[in-house]
C-alpha positions in Angstrom: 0.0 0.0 0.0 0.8 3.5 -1.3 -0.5 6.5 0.8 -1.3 9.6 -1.2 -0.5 12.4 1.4 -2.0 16.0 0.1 -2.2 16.9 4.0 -0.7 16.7 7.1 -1.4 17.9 10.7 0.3 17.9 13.5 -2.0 19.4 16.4 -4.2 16.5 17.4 -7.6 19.5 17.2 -6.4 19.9 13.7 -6.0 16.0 12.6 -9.5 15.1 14.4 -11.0 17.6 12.5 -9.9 16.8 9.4 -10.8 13.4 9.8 -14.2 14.6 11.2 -14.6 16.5 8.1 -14.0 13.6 5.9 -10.5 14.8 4.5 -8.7 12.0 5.4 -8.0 9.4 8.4 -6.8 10.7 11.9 -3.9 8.2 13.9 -3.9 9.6 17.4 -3.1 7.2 20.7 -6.1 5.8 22.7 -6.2 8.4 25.1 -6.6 11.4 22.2 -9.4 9.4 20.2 -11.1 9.0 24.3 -11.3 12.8 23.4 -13.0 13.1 20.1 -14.7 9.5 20.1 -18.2 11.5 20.1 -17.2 12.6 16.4 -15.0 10.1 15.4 -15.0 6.0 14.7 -12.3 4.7 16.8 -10.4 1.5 15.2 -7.4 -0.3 17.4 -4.6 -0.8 15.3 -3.6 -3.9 16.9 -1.1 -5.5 14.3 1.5 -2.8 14.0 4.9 -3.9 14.9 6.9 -0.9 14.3 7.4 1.2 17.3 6.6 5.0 17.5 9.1 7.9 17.5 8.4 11.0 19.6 11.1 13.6 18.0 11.7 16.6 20.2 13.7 19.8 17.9 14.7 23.0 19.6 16.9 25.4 18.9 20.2 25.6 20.8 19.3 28.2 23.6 20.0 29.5 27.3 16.2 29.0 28.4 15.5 28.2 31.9 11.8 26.4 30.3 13.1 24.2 27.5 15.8 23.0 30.1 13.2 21.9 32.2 10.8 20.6 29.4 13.5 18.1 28.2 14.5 17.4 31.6 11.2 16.4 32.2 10.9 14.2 28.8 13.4 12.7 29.1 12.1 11.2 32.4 9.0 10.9 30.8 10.2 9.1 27.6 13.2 6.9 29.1 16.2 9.5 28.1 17.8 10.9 25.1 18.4 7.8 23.2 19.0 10.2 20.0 21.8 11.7 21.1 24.3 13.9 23.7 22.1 16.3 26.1 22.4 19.8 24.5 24.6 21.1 26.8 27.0 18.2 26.4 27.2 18.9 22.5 30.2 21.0 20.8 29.2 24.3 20.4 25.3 24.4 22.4 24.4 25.1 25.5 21.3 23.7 27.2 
């Protein structure tokens, strides 16, 4: 299978209402279709075997907030697997 993409989203308000509008499908974790199940027709994709990848991209900045945001993800997510902290990288600060 071939997707045609004409259209992406990003904002999960923006996808669901695309897909509520007929333009196209909306893939959004359990939790977010919970949210917009009264307009939508959840399906489970149950067979899928490749795992997700949740891509974080800043710019290379002395900012008290985006310290603590990625501090906080990578809690969250299970660490920076993708590469050095930014404040451990040539040239960046965190």
């Amino acid at each position: 299978m071939r997707p045609s993409i004409a259209l992406e989203a990003s904002a999960a308000d923006a996808i669901a209402d695309l897909a509520a509008r007929g333009l196209g499908v909306a893939v959004l974790s359990e939790p977010m279709a919970d949210t917009y199940r009264e307009r939508l027709t959840a399906h489970v994709i149950t067979d899928a075997d490749i795992p997700a990848l949740l891509a974080l991209v800043w710019r290379p900045a002395h900012n008290p907030a985006l310290r603590a945001l990625l501090t906080h993800c990578r809690r969250a997510f299970g660490g920076n697997a993708a590469g050095p902290r930014p404040e451990n990288r040539q040239g960046t600060r965190g």
